[in-house]
One Martini backbone bead per residue (centre of mass of N, CA, C, O) as a GRO file, in nm:
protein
  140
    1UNK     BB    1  -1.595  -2.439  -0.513
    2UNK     BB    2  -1.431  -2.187  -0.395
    3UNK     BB    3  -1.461  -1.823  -0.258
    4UNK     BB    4  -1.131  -1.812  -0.290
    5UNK     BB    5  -1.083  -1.563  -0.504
    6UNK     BB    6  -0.877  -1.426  -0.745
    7UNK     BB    7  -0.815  -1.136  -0.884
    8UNK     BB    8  -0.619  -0.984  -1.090
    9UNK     BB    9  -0.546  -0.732  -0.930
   10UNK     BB   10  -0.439  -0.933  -0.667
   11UNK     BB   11  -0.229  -1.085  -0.818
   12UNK     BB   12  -0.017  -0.833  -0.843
   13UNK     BB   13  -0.075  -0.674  -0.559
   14UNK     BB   14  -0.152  -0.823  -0.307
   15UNK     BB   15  -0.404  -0.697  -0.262
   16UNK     BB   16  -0.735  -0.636  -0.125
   17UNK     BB   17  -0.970  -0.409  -0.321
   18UNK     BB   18  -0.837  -0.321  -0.579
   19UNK     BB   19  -0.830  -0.123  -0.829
   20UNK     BB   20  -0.691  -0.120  -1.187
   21UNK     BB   21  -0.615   0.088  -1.398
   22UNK     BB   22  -0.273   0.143  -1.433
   23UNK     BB   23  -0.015   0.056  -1.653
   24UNK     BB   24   0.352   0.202  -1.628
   25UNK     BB   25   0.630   0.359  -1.773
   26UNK     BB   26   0.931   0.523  -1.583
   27UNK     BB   27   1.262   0.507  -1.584
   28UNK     BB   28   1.223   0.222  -1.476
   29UNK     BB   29   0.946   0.242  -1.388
   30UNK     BB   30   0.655   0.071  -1.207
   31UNK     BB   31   0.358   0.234  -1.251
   32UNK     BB   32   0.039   0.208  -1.038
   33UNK     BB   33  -0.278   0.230  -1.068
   34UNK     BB   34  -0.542   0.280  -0.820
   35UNK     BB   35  -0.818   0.155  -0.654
   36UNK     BB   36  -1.052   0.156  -0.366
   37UNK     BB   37  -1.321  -0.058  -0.327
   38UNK     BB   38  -1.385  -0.063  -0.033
   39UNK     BB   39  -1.488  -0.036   0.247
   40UNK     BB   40  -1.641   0.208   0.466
   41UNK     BB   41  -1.533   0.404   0.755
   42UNK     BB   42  -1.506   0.549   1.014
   43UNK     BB   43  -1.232   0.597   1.245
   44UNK     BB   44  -1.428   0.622   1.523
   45UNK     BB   45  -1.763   0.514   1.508
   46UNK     BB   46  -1.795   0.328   1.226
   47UNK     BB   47  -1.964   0.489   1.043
   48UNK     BB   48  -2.162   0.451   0.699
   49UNK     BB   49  -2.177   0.766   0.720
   50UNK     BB   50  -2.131   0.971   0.426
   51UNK     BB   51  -1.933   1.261   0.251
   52UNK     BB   52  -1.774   1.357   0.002
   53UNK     BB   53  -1.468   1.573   0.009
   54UNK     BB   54  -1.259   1.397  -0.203
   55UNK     BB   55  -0.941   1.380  -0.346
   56UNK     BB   56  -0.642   1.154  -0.326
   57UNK     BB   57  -0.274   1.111  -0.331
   58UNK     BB   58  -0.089   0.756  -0.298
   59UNK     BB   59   0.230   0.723  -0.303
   60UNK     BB   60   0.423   0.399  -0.321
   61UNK     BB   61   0.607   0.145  -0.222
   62UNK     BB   62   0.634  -0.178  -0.431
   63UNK     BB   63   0.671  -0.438  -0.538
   64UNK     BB   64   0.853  -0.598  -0.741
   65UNK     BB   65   0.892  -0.635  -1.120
   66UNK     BB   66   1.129  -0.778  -1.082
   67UNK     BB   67   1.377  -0.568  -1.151
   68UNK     BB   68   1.140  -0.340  -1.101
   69UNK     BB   69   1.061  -0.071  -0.977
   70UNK     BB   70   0.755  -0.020  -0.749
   71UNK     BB   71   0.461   0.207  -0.775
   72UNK     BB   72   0.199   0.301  -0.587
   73UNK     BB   73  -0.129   0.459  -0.692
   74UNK     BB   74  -0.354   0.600  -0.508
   75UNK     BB   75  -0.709   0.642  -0.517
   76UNK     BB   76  -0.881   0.856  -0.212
   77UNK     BB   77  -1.074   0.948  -0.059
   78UNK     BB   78  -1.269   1.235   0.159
   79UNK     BB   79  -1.470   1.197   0.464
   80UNK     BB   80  -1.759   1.300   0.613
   81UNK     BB   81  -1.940   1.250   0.881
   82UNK     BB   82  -2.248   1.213   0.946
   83UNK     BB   83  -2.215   1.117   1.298
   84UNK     BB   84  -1.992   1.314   1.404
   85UNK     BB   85  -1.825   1.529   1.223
   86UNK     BB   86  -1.562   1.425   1.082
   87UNK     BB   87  -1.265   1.410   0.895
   88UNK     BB   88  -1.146   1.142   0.653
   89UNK     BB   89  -0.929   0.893   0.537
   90UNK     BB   90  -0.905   0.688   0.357
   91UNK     BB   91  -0.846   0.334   0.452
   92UNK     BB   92  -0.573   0.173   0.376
   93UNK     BB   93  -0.468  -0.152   0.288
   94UNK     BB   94  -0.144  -0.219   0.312
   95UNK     BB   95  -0.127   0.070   0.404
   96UNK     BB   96  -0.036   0.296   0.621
   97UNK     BB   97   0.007   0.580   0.853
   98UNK     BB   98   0.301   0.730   0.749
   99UNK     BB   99   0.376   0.577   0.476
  100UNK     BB  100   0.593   0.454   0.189
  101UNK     BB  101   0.496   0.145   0.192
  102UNK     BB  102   0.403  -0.140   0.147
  103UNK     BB  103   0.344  -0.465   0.314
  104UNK     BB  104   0.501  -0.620   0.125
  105UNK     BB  105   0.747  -0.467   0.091
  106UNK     BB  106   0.853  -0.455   0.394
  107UNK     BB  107   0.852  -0.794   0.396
  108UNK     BB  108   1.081  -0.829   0.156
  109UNK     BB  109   1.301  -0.667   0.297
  110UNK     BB  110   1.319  -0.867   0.585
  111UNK     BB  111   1.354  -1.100   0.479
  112UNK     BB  112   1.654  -1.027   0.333
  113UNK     BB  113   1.794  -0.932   0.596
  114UNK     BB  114   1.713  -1.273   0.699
  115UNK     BB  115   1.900  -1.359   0.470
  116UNK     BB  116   2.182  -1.161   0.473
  117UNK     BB  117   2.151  -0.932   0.391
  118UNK     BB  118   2.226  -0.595   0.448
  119UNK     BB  119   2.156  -0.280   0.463
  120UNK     BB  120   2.252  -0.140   0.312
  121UNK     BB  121   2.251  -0.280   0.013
  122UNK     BB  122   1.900  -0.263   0.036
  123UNK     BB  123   1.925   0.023  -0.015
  124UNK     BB  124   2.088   0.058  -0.286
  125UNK     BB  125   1.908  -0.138  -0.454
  126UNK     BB  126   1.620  -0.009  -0.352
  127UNK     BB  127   1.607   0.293  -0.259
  128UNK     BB  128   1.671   0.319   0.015
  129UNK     BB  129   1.686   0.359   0.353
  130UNK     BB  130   1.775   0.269   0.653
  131UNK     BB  131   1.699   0.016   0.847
  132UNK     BB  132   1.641  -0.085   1.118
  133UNK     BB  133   1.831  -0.241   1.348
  134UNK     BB  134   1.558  -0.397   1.435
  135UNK     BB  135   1.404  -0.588   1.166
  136UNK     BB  136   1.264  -0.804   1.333
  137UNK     BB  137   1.046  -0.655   1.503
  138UNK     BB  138   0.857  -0.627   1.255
  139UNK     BB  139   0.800  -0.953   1.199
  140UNK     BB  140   0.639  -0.993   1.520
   0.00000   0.00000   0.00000
């Protein structure tokens, strides 16, 4: 048998190393509670030693669950790097920096533009802003 096992919360979540906390609804809406449990490294210069300086917390929009609407609420550290001296959050995968969505729901929703949807529709359906003029750019 292969190495490449799924576990119960990534197949929930489609994104790898992410531990569910809780789940629960909210005015018709499902929140995810999850924590990051992967490596943690600076982004400056790489190295694994660190000092946590706090907890912070990302919500952002995650694929629909059937047709509810789901957000995902991230706890992840805030930590000094004890090599370099600089301060930073940890990166999360699969949710990029000044990002308001994970990529699989950006992916979900720019799929549905290029089958035929149009912006508007999606932008109302799924309560989101208008997409970008060229959505097929974000998907090359």
């Amino acid at each position: 048998m292969g190495d490449n096992v799924l576990t119960n919360d990534e197949i929930v979540l489609g994104l790898p190393l992410y531990q569910i906390i809780d789940i629960h609804r909210t005015a018709g809406e499902v929140r995810i509670s999850a924590r990051y449990s992967g490596p943690k490294s600076c982004p400056h210069c790489h190295s694994e030693h660190q000092r946590s300086k706090g907890w912070y917390q990302r919500v952002v929009r995650h694929e629909n669950l059937g047709l509810r609407h789901s957000r995902l609420e991230v706890a992840a550290r805030k930590w000094l790097c004890l090599h370099c001296g600089r301060q930073f959050r940890q990166r999360l995968p699969g949710i990029l920096p000044g990002q308001h969505a994970t990529e699989p729901f950006r992916e979900a929703i720019y799929r549905q533009h290029l089958d035929g949807i149009n912006r508007s529709r999606l932008g109302r359906r799924e309560s989101i802003g208008a997409l970008p003029s060229s959505a097929t750019s974000v998907m090359d």
